[in-house]
C-alpha positions as CSV (number, residue, x, y, z in Angstrom):
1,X,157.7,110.5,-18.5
2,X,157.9,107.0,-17.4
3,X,160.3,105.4,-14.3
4,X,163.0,104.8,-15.9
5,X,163.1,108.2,-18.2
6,X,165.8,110.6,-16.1
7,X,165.3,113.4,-18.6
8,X,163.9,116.3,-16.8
9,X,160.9,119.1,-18.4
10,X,161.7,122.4,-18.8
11,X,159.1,125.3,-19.4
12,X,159.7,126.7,-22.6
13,X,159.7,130.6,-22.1
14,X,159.3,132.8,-25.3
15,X,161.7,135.7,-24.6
16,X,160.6,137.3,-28.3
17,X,157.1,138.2,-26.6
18,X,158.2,138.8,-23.5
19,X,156.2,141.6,-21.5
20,X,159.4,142.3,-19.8
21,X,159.6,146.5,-20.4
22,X,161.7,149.1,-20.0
23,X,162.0,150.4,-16.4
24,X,160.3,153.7,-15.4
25,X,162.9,156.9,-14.8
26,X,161.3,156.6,-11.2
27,X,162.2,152.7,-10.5
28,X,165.6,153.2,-12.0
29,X,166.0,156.3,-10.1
30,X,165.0,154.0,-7.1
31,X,167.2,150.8,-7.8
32,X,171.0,153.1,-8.6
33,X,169.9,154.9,-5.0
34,X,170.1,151.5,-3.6
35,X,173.4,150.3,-5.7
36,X,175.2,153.4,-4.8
37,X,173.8,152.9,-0.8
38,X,174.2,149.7,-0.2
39,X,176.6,148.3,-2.6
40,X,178.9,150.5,-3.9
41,X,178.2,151.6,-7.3
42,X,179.7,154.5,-8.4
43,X,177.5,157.3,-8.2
44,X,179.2,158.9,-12.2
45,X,177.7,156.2,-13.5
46,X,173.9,157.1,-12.4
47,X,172.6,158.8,-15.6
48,X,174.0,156.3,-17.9
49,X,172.4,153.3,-16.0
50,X,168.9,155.1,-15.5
51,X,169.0,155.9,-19.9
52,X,170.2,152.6,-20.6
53,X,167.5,151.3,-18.6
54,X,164.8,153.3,-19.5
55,X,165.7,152.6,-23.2
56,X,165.4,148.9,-23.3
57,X,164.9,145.8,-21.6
58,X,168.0,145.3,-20.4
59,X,168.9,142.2,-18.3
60,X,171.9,143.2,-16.1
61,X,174.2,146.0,-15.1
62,X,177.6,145.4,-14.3
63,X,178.5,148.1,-11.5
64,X,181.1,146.7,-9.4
65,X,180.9,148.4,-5.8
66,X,182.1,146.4,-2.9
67,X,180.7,142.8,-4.5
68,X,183.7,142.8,-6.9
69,X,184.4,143.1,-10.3
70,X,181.2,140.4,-10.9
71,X,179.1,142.7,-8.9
72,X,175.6,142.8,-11.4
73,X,172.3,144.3,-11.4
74,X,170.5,141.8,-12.8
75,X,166.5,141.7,-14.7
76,X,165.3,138.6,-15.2
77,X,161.0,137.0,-16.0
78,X,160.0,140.1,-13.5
79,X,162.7,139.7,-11.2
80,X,165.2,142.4,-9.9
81,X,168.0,141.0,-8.3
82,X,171.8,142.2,-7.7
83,X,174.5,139.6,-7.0
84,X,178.6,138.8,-7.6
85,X,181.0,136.0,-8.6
86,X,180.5,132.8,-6.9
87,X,184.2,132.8,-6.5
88,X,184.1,136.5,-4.8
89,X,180.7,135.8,-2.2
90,X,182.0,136.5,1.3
91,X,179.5,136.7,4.0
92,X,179.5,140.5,4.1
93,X,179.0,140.5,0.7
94,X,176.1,138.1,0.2
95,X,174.5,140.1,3.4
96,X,174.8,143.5,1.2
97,X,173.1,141.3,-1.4
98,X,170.3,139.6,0.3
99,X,169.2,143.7,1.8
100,X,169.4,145.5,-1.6
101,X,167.3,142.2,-3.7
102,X,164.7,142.9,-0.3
103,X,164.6,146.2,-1.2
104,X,164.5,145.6,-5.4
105,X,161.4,143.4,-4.6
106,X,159.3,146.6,-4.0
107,X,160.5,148.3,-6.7
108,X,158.0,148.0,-10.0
């Protein structure tokens, strides 16, 4: 890249080979605890998130709760994260957020 070159690199990631797996029963069991605590999700929807999740890869999980209508569960390169419409963050809400993605971090 030289000086005058504003054009910026971006790592290439190959999500065809991705080692990104299904969750465990366990760790989903684990992460809906923590939506229906902490955030709202609706505790009928429990079995479906922990088959859907244990089935594939899946990358997010819209549940709702108390972020709003955008409120996601969210997998992403080995991350587990929750979060909710720009438009919708309050400070409650990205509080509720920033205690449940502490917790997803120790969830494998």
């Amino acid at each position: 890249m030289t000086d005058t070159d504003t054009t910026t690199e971006v790592a290439e990631v190959d999500y065809e080979s991705s080692s990104e797996e299904p969750l465990t029963k366990e760790a989903a069991e684990q992460v809906y605890s923590l939506l229906v605590e902490h955030v709202g999700a609706p505790e009928r929807d429990r079995e479906r998130f922990i088959h859907y999740q244990t089935l594939t890869f899946a990358t997010e999980w819209r549940f709702c709760g108390s972020l709003g209508f955008g409120g996601k569960f969210r997998r992403s390169l080995g991350r587990k994260y929750v979060d909710c419409y720009q438009e919708n963050l309050t400070e409650r809400r990205q509080a509720a957020m920033d205690r449940v993605n502490a917790f997803l971090k120790n969830i494998k």
